[in-house]
C-alpha positions in Angstrom: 94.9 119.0 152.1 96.2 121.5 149.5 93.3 123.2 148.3 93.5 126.0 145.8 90.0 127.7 147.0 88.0 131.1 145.6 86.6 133.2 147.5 84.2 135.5 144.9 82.4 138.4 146.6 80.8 138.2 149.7 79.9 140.7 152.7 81.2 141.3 156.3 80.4 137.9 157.1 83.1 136.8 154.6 85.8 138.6 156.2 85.6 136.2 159.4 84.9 133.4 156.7 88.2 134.1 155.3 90.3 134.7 158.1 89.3 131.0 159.4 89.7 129.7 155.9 93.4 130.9 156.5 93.7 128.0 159.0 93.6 124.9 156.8 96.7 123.5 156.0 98.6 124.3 153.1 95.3 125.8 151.4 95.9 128.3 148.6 93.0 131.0 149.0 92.3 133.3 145.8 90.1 136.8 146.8 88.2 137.9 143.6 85.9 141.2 144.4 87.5 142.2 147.8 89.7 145.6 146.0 87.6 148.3 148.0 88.3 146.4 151.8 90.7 149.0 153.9 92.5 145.7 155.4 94.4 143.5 153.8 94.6 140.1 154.2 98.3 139.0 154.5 99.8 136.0 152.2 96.6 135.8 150.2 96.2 136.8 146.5 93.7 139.2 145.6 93.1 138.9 142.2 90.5 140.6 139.3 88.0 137.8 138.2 90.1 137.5 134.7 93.0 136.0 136.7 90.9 133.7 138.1 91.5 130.1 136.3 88.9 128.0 137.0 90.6 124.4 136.0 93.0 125.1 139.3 90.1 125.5 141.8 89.3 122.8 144.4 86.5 125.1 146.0 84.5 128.1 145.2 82.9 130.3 147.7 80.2 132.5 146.0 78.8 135.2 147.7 75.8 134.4 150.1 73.2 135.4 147.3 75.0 133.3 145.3 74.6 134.9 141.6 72.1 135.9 139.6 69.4 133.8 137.3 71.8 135.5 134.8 75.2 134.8 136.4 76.3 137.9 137.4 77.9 138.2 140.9 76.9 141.3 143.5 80.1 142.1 145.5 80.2 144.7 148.6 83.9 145.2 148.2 84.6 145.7 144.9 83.2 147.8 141.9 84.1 145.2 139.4 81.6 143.4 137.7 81.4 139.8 137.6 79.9 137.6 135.3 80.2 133.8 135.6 78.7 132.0 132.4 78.1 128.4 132.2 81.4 127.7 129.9 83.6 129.4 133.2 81.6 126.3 135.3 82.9 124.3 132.8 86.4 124.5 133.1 86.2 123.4 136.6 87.7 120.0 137.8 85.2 117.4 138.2 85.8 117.2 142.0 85.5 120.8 142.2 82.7 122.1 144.9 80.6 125.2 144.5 79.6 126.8 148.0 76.9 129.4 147.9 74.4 130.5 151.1 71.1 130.6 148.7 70.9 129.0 145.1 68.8 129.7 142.3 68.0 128.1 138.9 70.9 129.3 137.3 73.5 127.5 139.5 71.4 124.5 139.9 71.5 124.2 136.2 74.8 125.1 135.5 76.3 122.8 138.3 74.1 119.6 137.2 75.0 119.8 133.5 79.0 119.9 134.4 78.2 117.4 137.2 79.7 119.5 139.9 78.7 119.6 143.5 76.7 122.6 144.5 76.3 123.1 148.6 73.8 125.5 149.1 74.9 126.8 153.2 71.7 128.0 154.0 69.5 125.1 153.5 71.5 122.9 155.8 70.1 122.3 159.1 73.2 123.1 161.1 73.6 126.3 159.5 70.0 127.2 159.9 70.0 126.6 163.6 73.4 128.0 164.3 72.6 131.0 162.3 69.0 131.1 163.8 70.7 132.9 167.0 72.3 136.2 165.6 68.4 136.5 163.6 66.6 136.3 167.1 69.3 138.6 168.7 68.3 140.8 165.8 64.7 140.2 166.4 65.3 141.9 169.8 67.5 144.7 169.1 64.6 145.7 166.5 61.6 145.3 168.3 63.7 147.0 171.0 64.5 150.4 168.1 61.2 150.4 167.0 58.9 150.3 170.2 58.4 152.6 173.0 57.2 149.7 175.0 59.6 147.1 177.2 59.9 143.4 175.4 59.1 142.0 179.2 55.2 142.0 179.6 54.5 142.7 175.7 52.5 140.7 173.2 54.8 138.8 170.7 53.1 136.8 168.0 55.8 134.4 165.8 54.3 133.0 162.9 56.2 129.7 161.5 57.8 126.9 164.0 60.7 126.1 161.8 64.2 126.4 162.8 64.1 130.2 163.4 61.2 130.4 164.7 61.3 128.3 167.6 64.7 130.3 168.4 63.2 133.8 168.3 59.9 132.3 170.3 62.2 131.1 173.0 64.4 133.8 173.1 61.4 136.1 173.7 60.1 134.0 176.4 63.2 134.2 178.0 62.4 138.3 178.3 59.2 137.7 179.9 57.4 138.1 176.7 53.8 136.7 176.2 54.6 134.2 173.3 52.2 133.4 170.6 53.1 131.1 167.7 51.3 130.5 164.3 51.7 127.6 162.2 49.7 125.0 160.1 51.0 121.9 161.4 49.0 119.5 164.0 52.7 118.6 166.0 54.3 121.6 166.3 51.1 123.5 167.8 51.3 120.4 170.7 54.9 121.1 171.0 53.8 125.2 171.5 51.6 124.0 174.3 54.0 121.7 175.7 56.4 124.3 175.9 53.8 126.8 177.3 53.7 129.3 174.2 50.2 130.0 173.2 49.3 127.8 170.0 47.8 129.8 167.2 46.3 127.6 163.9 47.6 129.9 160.8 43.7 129.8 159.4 43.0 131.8 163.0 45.9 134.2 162.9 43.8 137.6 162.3 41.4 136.9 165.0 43.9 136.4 168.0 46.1 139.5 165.9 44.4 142.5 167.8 46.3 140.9 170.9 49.5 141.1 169.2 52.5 143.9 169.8 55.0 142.6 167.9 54.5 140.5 165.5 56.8 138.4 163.7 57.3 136.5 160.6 59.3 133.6 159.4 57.3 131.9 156.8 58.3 132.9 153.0 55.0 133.1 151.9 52.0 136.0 151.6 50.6 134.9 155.2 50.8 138.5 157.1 47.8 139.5 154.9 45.7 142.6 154.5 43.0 140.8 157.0 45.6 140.1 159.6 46.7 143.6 159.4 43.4 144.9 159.5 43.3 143.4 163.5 46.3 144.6 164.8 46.7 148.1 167.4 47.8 151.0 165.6 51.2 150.6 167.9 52.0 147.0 166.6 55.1 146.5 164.0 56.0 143.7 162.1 59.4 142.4 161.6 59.2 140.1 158.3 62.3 138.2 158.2 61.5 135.7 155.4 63.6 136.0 152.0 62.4 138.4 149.8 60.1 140.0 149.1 58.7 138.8 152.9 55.5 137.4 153.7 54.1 140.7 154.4 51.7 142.9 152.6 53.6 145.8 153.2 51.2 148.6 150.8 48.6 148.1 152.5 50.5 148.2 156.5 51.8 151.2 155.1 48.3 152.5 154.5 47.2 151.4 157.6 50.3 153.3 159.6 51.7 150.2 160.9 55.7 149.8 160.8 56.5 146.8 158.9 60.4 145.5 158.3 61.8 144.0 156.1 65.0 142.9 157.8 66.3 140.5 155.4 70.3 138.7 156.2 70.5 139.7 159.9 72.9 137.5 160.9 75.3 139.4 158.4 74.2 142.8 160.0 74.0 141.9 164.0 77.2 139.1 164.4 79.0 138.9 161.2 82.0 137.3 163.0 79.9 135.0 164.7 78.3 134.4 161.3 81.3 133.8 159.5 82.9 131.1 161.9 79.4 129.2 161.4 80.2 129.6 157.4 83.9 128.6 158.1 83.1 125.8 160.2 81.1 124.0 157.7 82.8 124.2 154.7 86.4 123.0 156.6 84.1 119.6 157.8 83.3 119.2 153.9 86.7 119.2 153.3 88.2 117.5 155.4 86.0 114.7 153.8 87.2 116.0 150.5 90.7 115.4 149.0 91.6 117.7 146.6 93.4 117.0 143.1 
């Protein structure tokens, strides 16, 4: 396929990620903001972001936050700072693809005025699900830390039924939790019942929240309220594991002396090899479809 493909930033996750990127065929990989990693990573160039030339480059691989709404780049690896402005896009070949995990209005801008194809990972489906497993093995080793209490027997409330939250409720089923999940929508509270979780309408979450351990949230909006919090036992926690800031009002658990998480990226913390591979695994299928200049 000969690729020339940059890899810019990135955390543990991106290790794996690069290491399976090795594997395509005659693909040239560039590492820009990896000078700080111990391990080397043999026949690849490591190169400062000023090397980098842009009009060469099949594929970019931004970091999972992507960049900015100014452009600039956060690398774990590297102290360098990287700034990526819309005339950098620019020089990019038409065909070029732009991978991020999360994107913002800056790359969405920058991408559709240069007409160059910008894959967001982390709103795909696949991804999603796939990555949904490491976040409920997180969800566990957490609630595991953080209570005194065994998972088998206690009260677990989920609120959201998207693709992570059906994995976490069914994962805590699985430990002979009592499952509760919360959402708005008419079809997925059927599908709780029909899976034998207890069905919670979001507009009735504080009155069933006094019966709640653990409970734990999915949707990235301000739904773990002060009223909710109000109900629940002094030993509850919350795990809040939408994007940030959460869906939690945090102040006022905090006044309240209830734990409350944020644990934002856990698939990067708990399985970053596993995580990686998922990454891998989808960009090579884009490309395989893709044939480079």
């Amino acid at each position: 396929m000969n690729h020339t493909i940059a890899v810019i930033g990135g955390d543990a996750r991106y290790l794996e990620l690069i290491r399976q990127l090795q594997t395509i065929p005659g693909a040239t990989i560039n590492l820009v903001g990896f000078d700080k990693l111990e391990q080397g990573f043999t026949g690849l160039k490591q190169l400062e972001f000023s090397e980098l030339k842009p009009e060469e480059l099949d594929v970019l691989i931004l970091p999972i936050t992507g960049t900015d709404n100014m452009g600039n780049v956060e690398t774990v690896f590297s102290h360098e700072t990287i700034h990526i402005t819309p005339q950098w896009f620019r020089q990019l070949k038409d065909s070029a693809i732009v991978f991020t995990g999360i994107s913002n209005d800056y790359l969405k801008n920058v991408t559709t005025q240069e007409d160059i194809s910008l894959i967001p990972l982390l709103n795909r489906d696949d991804v999603a699900i796939y990555n949904s497993i490491p976040t409920a093995e997180g969800s566990i080793m957490m609630a595991i830390e953080h209570t005194d209490y065994t998972i088998h027997g206690s009260r677990v409330m989920v609120a959201g039924f998207g693709r992570v939250g059906k994995t976490i409720a069914n994962k805590f089923n699985a430990l002979g939790a009592k499952v509760s999940v919360v959402t708005q929508d008419s079809a997925e509270l059927a599908r709780i019942t029909e899976m034998a979780l207890t069905a919670i309408s979001l507009n009735k979450m504080a009155d069933h929240a006094r019966e709640c351990d653990v409970l734990i949230n999915t949707i990235p909006a301000a739904v773990i309220d002060r009223h909710t919090i109000q109900q629940l036992p002094p030993h509850a926690i919350i795990i809040d594991l939408a994007s940030k800031p959460g869906g939690t009002d945090f102040d006022y658990a905090k006044q309240r002396g209830i734990k409350a998480i944020l644990a934002r990226s856990l698939p990067g913390i708990v399985a970053p090899k596993t995580s990686g591979r998922i990454l891998a695994d989808v960009i090579k299928q884009f490309l395989q479809g893709h044939k480079a200049d």
